[in-house]
Backbone bond lengths (Angstrom), bond angles and torsions (degrees), N, CA, C in turn:
res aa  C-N    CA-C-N  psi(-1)  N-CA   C-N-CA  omega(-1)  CA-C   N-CA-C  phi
1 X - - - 1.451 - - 1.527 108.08 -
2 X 1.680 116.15 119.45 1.141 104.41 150.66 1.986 125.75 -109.50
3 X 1.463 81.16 158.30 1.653 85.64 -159.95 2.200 101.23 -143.24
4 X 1.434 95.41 137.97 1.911 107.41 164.23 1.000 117.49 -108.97
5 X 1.041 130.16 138.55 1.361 167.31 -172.90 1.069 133.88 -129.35
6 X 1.256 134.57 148.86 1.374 141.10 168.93 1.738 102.05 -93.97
7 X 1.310 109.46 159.16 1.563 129.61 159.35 1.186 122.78 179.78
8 X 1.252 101.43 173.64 1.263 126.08 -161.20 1.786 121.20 -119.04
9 X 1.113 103.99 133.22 1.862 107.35 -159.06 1.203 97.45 -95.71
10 X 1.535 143.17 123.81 1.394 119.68 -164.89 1.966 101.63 -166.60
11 X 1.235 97.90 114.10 1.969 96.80 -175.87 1.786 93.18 58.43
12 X 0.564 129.11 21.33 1.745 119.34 164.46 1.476 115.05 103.74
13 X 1.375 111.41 1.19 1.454 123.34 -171.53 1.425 98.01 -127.43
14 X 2.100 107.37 131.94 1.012 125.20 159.13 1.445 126.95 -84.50
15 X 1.410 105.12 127.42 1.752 117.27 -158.56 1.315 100.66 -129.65
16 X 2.223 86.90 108.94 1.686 96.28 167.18 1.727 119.66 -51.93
17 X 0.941 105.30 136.00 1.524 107.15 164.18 1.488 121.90 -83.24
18 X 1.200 105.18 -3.24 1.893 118.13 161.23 1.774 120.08 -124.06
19 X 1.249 103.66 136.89 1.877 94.50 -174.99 1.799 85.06 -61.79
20 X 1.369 95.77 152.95 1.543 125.69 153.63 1.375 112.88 -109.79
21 X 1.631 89.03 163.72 1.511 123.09 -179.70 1.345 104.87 -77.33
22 X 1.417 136.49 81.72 1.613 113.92 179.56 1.444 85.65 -137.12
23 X 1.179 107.15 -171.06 1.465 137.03 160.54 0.989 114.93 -121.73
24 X 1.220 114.70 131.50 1.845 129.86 176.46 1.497 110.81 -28.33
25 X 1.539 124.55 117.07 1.191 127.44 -174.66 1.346 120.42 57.93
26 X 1.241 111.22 19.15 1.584 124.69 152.31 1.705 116.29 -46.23
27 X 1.277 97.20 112.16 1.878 93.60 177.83 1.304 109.23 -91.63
28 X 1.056 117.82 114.34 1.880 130.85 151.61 1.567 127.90 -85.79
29 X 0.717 113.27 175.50 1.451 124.81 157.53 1.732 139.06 -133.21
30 X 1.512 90.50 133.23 1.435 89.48 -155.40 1.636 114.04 -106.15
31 X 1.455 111.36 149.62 1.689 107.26 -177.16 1.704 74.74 -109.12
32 X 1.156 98.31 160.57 1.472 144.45 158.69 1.706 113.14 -98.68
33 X 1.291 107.55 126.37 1.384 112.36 154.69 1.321 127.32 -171.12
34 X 1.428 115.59 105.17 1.676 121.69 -132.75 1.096 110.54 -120.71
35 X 1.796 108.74 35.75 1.967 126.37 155.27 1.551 94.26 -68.91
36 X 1.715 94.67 156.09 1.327 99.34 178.83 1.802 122.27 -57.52
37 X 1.373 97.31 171.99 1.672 95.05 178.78 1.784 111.61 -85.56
38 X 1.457 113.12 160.44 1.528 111.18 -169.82 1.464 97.69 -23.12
39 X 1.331 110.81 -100.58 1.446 120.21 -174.65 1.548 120.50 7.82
40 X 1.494 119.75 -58.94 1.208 143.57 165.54 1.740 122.60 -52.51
41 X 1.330 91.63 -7.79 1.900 96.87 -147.16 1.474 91.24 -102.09
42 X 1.611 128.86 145.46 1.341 123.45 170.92 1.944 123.86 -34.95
43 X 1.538 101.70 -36.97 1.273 120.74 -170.11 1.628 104.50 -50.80
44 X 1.339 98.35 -52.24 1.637 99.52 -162.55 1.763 120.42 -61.09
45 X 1.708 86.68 -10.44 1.202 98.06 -176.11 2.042 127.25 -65.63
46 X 1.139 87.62 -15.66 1.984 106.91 -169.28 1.439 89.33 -137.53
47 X 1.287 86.87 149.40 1.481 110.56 -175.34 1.723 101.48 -98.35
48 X 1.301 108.32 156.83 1.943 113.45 -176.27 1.630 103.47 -44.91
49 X 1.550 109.60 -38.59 1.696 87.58 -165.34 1.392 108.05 -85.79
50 X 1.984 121.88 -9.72 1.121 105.20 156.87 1.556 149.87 -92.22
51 X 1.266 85.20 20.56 1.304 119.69 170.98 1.733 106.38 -73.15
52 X 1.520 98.39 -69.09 1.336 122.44 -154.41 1.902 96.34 -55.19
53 X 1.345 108.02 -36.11 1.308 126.10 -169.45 1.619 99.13 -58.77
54 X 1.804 92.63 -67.28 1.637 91.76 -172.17 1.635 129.22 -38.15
55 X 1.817 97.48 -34.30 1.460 109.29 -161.92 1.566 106.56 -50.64
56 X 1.590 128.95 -22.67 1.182 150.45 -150.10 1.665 103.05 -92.50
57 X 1.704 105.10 -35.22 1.557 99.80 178.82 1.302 124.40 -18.26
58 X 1.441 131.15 139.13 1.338 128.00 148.49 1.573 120.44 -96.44
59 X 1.614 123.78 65.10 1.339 108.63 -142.76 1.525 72.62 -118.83
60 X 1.616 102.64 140.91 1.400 117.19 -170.35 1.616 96.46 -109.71
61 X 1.220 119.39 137.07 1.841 131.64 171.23 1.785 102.09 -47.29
62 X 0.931 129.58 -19.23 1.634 117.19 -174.72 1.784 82.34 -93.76
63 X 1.002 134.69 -24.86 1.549 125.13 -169.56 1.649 103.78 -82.34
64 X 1.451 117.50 -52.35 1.581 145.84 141.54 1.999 87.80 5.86
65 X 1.761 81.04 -90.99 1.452 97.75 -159.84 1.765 115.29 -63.58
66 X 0.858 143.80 -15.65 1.531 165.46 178.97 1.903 88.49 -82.76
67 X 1.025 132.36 -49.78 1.977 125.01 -169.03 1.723 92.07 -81.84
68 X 1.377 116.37 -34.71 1.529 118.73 -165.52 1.860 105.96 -74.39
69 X 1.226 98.90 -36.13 1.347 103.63 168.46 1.219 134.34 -54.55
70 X 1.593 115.15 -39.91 1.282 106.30 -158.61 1.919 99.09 -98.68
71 X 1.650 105.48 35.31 1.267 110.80 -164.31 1.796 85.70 -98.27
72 X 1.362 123.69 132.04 1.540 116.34 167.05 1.450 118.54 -77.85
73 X 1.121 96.68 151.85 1.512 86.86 162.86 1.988 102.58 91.95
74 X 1.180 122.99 175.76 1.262 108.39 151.06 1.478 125.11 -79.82
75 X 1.694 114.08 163.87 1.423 110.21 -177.34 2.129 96.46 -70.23
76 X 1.061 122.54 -29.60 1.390 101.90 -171.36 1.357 126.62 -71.77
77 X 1.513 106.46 -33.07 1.328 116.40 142.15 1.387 138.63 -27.06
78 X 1.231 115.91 -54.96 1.303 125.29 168.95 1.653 114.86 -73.34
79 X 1.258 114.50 -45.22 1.363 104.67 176.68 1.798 115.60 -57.59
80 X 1.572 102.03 -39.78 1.507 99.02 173.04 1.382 131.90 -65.35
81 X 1.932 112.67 -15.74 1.284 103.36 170.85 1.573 114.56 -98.60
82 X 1.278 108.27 -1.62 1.619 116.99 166.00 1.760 91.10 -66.35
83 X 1.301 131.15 -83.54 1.434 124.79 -178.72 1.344 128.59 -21.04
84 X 1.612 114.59 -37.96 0.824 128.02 172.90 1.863 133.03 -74.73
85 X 1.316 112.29 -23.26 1.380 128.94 172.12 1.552 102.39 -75.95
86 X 1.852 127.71 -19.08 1.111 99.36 -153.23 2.044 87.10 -109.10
């Protein structure tokens, strides 16, 4: 069976946030991957039809670079104090 999950890292032990199907001392194997959860994730941000919409853009890289510009500061900068407000 494969299966995703959420958890939680906590005193040294990873804690499903849903009961599982195991048996006591059941060995699995686990991936790690510790980008945020949906919610967190660019995706959750637009809904399918604004998705579907965007796919249609005609947005040309000189237009790109002209919106990126008038950003102060560096762009990583800014993304980190966006992270940071939330």
């Amino acid at each position: 069976m494969e299966r995703k999950l959420q958890a939680v890292y906590k005193d040294g032990v990873l804690q499903p946030l849903e009961a599982l199907p195991l048996e006591e001392r059941q060995q699995v194997t686990v991936t790690i991957n510790d980008t945020p959860a949906n919610g967190q994730d660019i995706a959750g941000y637009f809904t399918p039809e604004e998705w579907a919409e965007a796919a249609h853009d005609d947005i040309s890289l000189d237009e790109v670079g002209r919106a990126l510009s008038t950003i102060s500061g560096s762009l990583s900068e800014a993304v980190i104090a966006l992270r940071q407000e939330r």
